[in-house]
C-alpha positions as a Markdown table, in Angstrom:
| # | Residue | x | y | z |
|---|---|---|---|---|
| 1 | Unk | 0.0 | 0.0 | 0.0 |
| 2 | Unk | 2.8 | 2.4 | 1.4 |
| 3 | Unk | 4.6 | 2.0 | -2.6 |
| 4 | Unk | 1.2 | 2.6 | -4.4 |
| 5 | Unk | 0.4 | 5.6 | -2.6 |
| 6 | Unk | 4.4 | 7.2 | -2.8 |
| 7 | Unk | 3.9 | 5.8 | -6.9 |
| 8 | Unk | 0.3 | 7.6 | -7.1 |
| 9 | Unk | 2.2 | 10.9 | -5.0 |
| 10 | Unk | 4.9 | 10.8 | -7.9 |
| 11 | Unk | 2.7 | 10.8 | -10.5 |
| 12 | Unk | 0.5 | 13.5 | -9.5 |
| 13 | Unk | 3.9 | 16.0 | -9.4 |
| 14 | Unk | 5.9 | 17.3 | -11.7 |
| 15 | Unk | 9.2 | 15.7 | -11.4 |
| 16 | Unk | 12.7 | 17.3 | -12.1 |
| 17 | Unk | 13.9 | 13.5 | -11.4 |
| 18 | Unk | 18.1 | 13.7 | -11.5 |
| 19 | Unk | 18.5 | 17.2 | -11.3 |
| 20 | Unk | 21.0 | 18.9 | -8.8 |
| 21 | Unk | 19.8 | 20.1 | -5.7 |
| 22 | Unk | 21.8 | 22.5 | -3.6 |
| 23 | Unk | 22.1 | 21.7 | 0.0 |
| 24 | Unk | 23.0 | 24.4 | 2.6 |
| 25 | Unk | 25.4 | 23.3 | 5.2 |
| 26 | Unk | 25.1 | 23.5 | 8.8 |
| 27 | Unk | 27.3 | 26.0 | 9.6 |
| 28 | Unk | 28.2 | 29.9 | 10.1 |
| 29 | Unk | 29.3 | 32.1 | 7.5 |
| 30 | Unk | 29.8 | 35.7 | 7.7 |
| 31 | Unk | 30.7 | 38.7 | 5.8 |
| 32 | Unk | 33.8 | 40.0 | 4.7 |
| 33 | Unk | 34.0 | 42.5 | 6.7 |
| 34 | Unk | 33.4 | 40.5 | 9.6 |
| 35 | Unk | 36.1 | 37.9 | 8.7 |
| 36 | Unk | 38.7 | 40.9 | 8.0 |
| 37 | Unk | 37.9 | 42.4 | 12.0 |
| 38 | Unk | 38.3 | 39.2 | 13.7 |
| 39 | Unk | 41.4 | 38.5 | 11.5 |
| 40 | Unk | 43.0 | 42.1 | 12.5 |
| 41 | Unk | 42.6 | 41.3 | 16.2 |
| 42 | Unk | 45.2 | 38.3 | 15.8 |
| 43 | Unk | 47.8 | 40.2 | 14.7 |
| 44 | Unk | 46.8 | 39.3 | 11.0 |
| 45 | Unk | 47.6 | 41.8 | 8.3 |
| 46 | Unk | 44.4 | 43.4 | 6.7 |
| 47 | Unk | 43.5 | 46.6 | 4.5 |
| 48 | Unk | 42.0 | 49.4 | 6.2 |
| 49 | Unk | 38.2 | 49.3 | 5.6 |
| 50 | Unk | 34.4 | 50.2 | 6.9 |
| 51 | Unk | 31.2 | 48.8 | 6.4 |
| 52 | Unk | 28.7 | 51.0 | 5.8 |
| 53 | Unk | 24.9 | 50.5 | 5.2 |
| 54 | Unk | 23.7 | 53.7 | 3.4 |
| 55 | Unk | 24.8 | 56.8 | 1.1 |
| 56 | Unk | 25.1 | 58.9 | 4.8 |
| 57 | Unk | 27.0 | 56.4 | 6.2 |
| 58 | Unk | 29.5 | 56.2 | 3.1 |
| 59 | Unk | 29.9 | 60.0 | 3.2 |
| 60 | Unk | 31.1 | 60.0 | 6.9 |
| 61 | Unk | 33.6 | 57.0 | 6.2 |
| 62 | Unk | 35.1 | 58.8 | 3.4 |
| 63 | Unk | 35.6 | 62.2 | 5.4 |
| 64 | Unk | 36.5 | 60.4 | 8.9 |
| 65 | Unk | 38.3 | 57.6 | 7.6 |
| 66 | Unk | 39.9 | 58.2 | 4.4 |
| 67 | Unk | 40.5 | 61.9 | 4.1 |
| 68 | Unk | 43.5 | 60.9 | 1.9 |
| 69 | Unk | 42.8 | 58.8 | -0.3 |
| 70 | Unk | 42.5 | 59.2 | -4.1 |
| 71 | Unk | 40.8 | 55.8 | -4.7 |
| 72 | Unk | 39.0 | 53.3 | -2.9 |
| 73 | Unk | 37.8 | 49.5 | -3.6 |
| 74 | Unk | 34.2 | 49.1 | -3.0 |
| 75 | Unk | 33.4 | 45.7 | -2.3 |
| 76 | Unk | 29.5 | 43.8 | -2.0 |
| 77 | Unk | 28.6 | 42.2 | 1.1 |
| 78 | Unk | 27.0 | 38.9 | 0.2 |
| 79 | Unk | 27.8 | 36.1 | 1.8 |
| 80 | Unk | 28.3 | 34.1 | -1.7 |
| 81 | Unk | 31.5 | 33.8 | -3.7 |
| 82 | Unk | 32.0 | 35.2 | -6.8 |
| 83 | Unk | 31.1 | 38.6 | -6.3 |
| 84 | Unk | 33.5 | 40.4 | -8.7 |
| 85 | Unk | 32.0 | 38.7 | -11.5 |
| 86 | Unk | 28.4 | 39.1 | -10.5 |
| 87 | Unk | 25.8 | 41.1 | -11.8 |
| 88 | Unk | 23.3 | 43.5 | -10.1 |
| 89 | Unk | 19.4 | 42.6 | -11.7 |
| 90 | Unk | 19.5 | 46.8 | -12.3 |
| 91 | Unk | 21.9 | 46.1 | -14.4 |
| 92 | Unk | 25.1 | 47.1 | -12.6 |
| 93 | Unk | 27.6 | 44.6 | -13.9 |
| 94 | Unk | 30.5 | 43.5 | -10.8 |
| 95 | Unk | 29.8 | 43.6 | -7.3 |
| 96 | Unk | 33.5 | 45.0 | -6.6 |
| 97 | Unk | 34.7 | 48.0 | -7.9 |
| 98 | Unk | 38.3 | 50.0 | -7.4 |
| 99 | Unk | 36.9 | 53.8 | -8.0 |
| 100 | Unk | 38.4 | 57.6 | -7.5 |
| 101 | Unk | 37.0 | 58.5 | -4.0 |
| 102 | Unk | 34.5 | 61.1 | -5.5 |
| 103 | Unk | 32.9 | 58.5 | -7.2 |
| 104 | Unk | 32.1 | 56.1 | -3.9 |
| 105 | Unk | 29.3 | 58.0 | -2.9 |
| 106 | Unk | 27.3 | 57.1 | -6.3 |
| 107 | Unk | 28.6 | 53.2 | -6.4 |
| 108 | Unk | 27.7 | 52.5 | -3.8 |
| 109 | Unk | 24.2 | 54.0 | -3.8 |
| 110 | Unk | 23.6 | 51.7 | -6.7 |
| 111 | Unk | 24.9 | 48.6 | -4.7 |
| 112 | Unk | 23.0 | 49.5 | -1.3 |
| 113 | Unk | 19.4 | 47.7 | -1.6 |
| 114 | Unk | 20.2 | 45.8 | -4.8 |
| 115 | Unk | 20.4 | 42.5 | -5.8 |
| 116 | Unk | 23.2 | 40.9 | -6.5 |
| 117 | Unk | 23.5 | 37.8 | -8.8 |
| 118 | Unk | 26.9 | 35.0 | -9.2 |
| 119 | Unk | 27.6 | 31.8 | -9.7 |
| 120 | Unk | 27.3 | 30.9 | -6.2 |
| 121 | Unk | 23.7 | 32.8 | -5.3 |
| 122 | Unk | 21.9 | 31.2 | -8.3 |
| 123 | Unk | 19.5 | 32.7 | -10.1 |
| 124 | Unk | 17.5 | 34.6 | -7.5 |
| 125 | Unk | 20.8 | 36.4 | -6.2 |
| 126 | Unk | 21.2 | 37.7 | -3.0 |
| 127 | Unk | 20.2 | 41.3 | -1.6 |
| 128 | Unk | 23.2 | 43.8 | -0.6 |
| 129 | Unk | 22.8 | 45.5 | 2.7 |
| 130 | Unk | 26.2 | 47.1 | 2.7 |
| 131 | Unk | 29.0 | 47.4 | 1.2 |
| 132 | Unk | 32.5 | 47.4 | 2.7 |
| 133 | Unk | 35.0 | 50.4 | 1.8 |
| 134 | Unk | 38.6 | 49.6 | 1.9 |
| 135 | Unk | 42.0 | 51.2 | 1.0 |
| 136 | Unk | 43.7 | 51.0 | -2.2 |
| 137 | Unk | 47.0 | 48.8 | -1.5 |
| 138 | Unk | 49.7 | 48.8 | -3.8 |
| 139 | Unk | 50.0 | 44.6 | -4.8 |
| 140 | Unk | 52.9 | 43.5 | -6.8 |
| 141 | Unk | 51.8 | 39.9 | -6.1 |
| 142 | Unk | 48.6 | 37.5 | -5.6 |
| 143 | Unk | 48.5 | 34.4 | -3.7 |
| 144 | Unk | 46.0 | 31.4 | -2.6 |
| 145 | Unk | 45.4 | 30.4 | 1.2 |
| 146 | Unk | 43.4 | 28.4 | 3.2 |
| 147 | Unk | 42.8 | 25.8 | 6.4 |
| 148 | Unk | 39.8 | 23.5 | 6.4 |
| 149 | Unk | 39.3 | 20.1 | 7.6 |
| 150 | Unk | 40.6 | 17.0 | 5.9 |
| 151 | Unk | 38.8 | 13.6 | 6.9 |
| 152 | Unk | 41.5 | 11.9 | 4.9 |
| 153 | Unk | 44.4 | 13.7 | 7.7 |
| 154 | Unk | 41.4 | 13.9 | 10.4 |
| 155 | Unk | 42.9 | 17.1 | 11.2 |
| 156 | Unk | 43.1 | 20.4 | 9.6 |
| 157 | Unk | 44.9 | 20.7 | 6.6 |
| 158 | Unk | 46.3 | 24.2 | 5.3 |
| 159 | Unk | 46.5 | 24.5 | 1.5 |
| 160 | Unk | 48.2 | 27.4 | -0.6 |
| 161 | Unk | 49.8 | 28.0 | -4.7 |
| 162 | Unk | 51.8 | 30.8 | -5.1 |
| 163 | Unk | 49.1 | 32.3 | -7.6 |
| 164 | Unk | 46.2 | 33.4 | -6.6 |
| 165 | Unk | 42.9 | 36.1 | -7.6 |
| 166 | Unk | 40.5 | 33.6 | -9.0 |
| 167 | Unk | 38.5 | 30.4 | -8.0 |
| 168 | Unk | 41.0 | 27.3 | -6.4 |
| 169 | Unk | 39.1 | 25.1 | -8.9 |
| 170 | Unk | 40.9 | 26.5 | -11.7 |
| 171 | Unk | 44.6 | 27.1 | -10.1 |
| 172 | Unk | 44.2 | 23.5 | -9.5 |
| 173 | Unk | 43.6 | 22.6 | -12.6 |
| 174 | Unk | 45.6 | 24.8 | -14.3 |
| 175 | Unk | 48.6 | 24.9 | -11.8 |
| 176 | Unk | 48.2 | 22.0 | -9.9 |
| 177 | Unk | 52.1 | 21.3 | -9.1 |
| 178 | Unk | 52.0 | 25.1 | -7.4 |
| 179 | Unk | 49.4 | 23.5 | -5.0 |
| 180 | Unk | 51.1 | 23.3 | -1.6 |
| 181 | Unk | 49.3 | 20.8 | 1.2 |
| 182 | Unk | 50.4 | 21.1 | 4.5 |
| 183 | Unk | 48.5 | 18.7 | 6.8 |
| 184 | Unk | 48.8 | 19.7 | 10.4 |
| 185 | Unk | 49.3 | 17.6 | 13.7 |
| 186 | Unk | 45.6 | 18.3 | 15.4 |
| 187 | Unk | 47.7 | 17.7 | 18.7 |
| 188 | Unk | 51.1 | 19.5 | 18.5 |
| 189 | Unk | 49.5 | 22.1 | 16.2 |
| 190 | Unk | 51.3 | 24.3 | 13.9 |
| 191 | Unk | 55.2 | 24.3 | 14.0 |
| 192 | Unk | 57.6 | 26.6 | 12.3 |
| 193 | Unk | 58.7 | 23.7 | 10.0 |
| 194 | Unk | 54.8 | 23.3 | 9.2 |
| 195 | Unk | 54.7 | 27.0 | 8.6 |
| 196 | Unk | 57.7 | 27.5 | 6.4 |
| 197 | Unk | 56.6 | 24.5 | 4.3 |
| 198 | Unk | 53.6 | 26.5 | 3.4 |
| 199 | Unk | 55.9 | 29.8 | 3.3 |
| 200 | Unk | 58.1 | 28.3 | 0.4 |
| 201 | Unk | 55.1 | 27.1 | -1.3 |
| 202 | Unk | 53.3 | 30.2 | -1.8 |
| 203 | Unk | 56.6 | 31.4 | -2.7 |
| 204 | Unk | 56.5 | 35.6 | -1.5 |
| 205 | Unk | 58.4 | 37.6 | -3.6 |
| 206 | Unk | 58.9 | 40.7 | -1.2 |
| 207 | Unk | 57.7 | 40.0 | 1.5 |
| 208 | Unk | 60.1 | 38.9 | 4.5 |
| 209 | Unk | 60.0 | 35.2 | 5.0 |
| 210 | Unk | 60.0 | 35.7 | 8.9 |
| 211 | Unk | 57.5 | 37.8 | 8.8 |
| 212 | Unk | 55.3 | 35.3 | 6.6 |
| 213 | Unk | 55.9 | 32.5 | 8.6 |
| 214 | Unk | 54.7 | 34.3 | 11.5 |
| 215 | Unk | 51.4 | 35.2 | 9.2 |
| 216 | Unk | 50.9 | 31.8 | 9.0 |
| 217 | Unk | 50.7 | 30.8 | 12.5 |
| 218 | Unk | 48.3 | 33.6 | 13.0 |
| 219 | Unk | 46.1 | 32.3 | 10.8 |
| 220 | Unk | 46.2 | 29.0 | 12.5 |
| 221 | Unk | 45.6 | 30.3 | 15.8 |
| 222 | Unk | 42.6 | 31.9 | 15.1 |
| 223 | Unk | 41.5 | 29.2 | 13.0 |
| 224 | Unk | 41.7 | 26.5 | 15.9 |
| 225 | Unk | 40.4 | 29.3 | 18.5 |
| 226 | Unk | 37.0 | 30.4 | 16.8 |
| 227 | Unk | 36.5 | 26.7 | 15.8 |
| 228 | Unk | 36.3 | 27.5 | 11.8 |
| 229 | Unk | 35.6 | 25.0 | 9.3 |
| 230 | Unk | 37.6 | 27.1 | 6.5 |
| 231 | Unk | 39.5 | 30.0 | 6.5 |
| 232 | Unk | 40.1 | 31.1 | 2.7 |
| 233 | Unk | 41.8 | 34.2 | 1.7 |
| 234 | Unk | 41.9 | 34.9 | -1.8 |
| 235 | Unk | 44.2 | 36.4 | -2.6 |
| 236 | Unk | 46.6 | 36.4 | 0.1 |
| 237 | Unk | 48.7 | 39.8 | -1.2 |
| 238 | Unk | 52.1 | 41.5 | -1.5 |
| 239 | Unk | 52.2 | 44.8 | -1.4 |
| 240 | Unk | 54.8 | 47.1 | -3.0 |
| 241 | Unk | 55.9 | 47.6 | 0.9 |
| 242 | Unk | 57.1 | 44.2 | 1.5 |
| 243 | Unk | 53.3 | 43.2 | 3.4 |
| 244 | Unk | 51.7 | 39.7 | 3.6 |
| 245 | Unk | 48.0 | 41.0 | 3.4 |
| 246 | Unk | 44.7 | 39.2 | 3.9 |
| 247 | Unk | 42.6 | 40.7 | 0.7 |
| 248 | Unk | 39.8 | 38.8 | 1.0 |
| 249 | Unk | 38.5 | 37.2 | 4.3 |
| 250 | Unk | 36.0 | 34.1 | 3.9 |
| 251 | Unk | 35.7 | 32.1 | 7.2 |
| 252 | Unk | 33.1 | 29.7 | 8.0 |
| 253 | Unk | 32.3 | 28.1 | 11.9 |
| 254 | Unk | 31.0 | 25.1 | 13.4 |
| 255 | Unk | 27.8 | 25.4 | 14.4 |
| 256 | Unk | 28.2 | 22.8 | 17.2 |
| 257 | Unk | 30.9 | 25.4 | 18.8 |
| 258 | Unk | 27.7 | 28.3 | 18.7 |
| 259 | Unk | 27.6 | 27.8 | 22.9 |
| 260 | Unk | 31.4 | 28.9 | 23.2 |
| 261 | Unk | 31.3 | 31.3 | 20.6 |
| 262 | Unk | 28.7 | 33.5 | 21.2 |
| 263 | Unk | 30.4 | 36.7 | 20.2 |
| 264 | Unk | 31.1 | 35.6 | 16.5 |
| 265 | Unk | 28.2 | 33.6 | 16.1 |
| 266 | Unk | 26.1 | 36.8 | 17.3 |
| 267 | Unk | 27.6 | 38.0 | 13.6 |
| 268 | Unk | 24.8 | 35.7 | 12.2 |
| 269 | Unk | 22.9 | 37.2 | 9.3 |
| 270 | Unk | 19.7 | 36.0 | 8.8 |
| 271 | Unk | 18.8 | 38.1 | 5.7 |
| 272 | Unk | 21.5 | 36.1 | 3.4 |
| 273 | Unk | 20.2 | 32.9 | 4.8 |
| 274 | Unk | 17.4 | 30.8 | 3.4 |
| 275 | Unk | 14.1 | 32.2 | 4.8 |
| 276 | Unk | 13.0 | 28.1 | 6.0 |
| 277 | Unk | 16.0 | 27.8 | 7.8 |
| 278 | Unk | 15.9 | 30.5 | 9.5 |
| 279 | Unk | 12.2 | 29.4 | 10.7 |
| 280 | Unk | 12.7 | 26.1 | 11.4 |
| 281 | Unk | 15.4 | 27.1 | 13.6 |
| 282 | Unk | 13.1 | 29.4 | 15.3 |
| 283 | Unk | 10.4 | 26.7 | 16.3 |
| 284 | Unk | 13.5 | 24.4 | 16.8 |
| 285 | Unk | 13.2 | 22.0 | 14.0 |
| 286 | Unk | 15.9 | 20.2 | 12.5 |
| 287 | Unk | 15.6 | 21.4 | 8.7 |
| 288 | Unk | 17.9 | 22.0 | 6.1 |
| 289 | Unk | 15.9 | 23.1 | 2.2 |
| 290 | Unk | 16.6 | 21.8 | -0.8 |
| 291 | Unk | 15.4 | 22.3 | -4.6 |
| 292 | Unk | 13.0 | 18.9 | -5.1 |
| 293 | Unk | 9.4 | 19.6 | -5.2 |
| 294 | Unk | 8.2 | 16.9 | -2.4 |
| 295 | Unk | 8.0 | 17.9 | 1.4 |
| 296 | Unk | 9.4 | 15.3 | 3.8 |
| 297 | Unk | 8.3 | 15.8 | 7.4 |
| 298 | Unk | 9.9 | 12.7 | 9.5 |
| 299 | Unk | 11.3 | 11.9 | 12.5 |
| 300 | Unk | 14.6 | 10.4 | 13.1 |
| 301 | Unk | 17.7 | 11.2 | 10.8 |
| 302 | Unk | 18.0 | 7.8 | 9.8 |
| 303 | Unk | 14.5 | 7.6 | 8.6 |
| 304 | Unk | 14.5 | 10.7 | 7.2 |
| 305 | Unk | 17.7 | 10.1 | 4.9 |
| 306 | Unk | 15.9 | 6.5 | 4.1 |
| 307 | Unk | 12.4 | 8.8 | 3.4 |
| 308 | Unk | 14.1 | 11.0 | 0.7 |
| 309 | Unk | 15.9 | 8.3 | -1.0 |
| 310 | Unk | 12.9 | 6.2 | -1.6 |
| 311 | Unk | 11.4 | 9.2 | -3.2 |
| 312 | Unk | 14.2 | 9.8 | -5.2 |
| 313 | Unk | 14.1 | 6.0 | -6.0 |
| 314 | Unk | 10.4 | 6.4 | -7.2 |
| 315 | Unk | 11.2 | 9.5 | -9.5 |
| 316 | Unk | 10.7 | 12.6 | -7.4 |
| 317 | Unk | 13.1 | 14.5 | -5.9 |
| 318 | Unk | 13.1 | 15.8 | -1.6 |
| 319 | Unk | 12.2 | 19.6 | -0.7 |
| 320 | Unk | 14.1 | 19.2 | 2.6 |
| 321 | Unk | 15.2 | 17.3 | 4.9 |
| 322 | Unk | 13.0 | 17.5 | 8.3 |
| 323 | Unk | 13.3 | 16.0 | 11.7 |
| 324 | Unk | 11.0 | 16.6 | 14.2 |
| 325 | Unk | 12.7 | 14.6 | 16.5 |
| 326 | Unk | 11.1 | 12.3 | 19.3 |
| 327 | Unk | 9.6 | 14.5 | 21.5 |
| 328 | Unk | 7.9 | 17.5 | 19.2 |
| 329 | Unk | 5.1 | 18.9 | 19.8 |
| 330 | Unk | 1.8 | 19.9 | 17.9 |
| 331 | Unk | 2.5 | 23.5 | 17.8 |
| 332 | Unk | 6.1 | 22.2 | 16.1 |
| 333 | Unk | 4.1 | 20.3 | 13.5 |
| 334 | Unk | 1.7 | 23.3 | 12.5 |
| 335 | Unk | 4.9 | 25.5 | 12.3 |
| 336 | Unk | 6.6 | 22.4 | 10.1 |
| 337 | Unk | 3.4 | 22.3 | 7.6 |
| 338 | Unk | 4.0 | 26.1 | 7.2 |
| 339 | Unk | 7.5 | 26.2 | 6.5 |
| 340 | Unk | 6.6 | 23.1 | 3.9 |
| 341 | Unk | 3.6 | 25.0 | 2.1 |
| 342 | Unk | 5.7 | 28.1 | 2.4 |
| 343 | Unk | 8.3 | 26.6 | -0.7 |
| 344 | Unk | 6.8 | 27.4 | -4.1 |
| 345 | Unk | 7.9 | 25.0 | -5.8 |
| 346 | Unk | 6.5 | 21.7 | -3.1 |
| 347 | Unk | 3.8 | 19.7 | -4.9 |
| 348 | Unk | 3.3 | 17.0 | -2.6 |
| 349 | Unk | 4.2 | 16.5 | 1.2 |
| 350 | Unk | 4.9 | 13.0 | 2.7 |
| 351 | Unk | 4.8 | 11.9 | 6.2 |
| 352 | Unk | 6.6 | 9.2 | 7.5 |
| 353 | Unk | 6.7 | 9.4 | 11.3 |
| 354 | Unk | 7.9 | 5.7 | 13.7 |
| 355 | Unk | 5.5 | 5.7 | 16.4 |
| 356 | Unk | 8.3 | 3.9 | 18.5 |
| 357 | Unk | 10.0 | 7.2 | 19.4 |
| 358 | Unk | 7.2 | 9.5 | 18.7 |
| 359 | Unk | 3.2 | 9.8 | 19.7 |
| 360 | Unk | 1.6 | 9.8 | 16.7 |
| 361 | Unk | -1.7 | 11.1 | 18.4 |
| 362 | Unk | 0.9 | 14.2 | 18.9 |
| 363 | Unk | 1.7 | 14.5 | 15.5 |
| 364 | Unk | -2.1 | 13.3 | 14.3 |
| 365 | Unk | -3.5 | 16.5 | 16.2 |
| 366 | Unk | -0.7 | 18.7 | 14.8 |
| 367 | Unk | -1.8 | 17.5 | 11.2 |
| 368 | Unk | -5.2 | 18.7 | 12.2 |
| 369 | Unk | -4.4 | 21.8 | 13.4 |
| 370 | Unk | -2.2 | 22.4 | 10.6 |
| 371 | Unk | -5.2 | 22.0 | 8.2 |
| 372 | Unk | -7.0 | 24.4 | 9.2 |
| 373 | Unk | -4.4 | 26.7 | 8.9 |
| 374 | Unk | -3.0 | 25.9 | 5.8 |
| 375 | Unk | -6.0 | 25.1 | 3.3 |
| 376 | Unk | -3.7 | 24.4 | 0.3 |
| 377 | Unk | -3.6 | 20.8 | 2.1 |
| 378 | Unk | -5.6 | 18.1 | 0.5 |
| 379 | Unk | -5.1 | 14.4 | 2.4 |
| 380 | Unk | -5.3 | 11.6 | -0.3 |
| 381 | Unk | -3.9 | 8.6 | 1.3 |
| 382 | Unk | -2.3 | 7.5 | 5.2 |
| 383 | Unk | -1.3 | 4.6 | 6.5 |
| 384 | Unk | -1.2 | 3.2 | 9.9 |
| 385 | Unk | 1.8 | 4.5 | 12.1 |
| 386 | Unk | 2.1 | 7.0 | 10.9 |
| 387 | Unk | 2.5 | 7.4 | 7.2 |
| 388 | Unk | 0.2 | 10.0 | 5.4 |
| 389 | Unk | 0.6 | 12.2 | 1.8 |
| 390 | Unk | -0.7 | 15.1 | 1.1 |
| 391 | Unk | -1.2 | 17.0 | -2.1 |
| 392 | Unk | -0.6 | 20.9 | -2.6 |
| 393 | Unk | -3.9 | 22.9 | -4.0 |
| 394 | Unk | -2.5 | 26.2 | -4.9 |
């Protein structure tokens, strides 16, 4: 019964059966701007910038902070990759711009508010609320760095090539024998061998050797210490007075270290984050939204993975993944239909709940409830503990 009703459920949507879906990650990203602060209170060498979230705001920054200068580099704060590239839907082609200063003011009035499309935001882009302001520097070299976590080292692994200024996919495919890898003892940490192995690999060609091996180790500390997943600094600069400069600034955190970080994960930005994630963690679901077209609602992670690959294995592609977990309660379930019904593109939502961790009288009552909420939902077929489909009337 359970495979003629998920066959009937499959029928009745319009499949986009094997294409990709984007998963977001559980974890922390934040801005630029953020990453360049925390990185300047290591010790770790950054341009001179502001953030600033309207035309007022830029003014001020140009008269308080850089009365001096003839040109600044107007950067997009999204928290997506490729910004450089990207284009505004009004039009404005490249979300970073190097500009004389009297020409900030009008930039970035057309960035402020807008949104900005790459190859990372797909096609719906991603709204910029400020833009970051930063010095001019001098660079008379570009470099690649980062630290993330390697399962195959179970330990963090730092990775550099001495070019750098454009996506690692294509430096490794183009370059790949400047590609240092530098695994690193989780126990000992960083060493100054470990350091000067990724040193000579980036290869600096004014900058003081010393002084980059120091960088380095920086970078590592504050790596280990905020619990990041990846530090990635692109590029990692020279400038014409002999500097090892952090560029760019892309860090990402563990969200499982949220309780001992509270001041960066305070940084949170909810407005670059998908909308259902950000509600789900609100009414303290377990959720994560994909690009399918059916709505899972399940409980237990095992079931749930086991839920979305038998609809995949019938033809249909997952909406999300969704765990209510053992104890949830009906309020949960009402607020779980309305993040489901609240994703255009869900035909169909299926239920598959294990009454041996969960009361499905609990979950039974939620349904209810969330019915007469949400009158796009039309019941065609359940089964006994506790298996039920529903079908989207829009």
């Amino acid at each position: 019964m359970v495979r003629g009703l998920l066959n009937k459920l499959v029928s009745r949507s319009l499949t986009v059966a094997g294409q990709w879906q984007q998963q977001q990650l559980r974890r922390l990203n934040i801005h630029e701007y953020q990453g360049a602060e925390l990185m300047a209170k290591y010790g770790i060498n950054v341009p001179k910038g502001l953030a600033v979230a309207s035309v007022d705001e830029v003014k001020k920054a140009i008269q308080d902070a850089f009365p001096d200068h003839k040109e600044l580099v107007v950067k997009s704060q999204i928290l997506a990759g490729g910004r450089g590239l990207g284009t505004f839907k009004s039009g404005l082609k490249g979300g970073v711009h190097i500009v004389k200063k009297e020409e900030v003011e009008d930039l970035a009035g057309k960035m402020l508010g807008q949104i900005l499309v790459t190859k990372q935001t797909g096609p719906q882009g991603k709204i910029v609320s400020k833009v970051y302001l930063c010095e001019k520097l001098s660079l008379v070299n570009e470099m690649y760095f980062a630290i993330m976590l390697d399962r195959k080292t179970a330990g963090p692994i730092i990775i550099g090539c001495s070019k750098g200024g454009t996506s690692i996919e294509d430096l490794a495919e183009k370059y790949p024998n400047m590609i240092v890898k530098v695994p690193i003892d989780v126990f000992n940490g960083i060493t100054d061998e470990d350091a000067a192995k990724v040193v000579d690999g980036l290869a600096p060609k004014v900058a003081d050797r010393n002084d980059a091996i120091e960088q380095v180790k920086k970078l590592y500390k504050l790596f280990c210490e905020s619990d990041c997943t990846l530090l990635e600094i692109n590029p990692l600069a020279e400038t014409s007075g002999k500097q090892l400069v952090a560029a760019d600034a892309k860090l990402n955190f563990d969200d499982n270290a949220a309780f001992r970080q509270k001041e960066i994960f305070a940084l949170r930005d909810p407005t670059q984050e998908d909308p259902r994630e950000v509600a789900a963690a609100k009414a303290d679901l377990n959720y994560i939204g994909l690009d399918g077209e059916i709505g899972c609602m399940v409980n237990g992670a095992g079931l749930a993975m086991a839920t979305m690959d038998i609809i995949k294995l019938h033809g249909g592609t997952p909406a999300n993944f969704l765990d209510v977990g053992g104890n949830a309660s009906e309020g949960q379930v009402v607020e779980a239909f309305k993040i489901l019904t609240s994703d255009e593109k869900v035909k169909a939502i299926l239920v598959n709940i294990f009454g041996g961790i969960m009361k499905c009288d609990v979950i039974a009552s939620g349904i209810v409830n969330a019915a007469k909420q949400v009158s796009a939902l039309d019941c065609f077929g359940f089964h006994s503990n506790y298996f039920c489909l529903f079908r989207l009337v829009r």
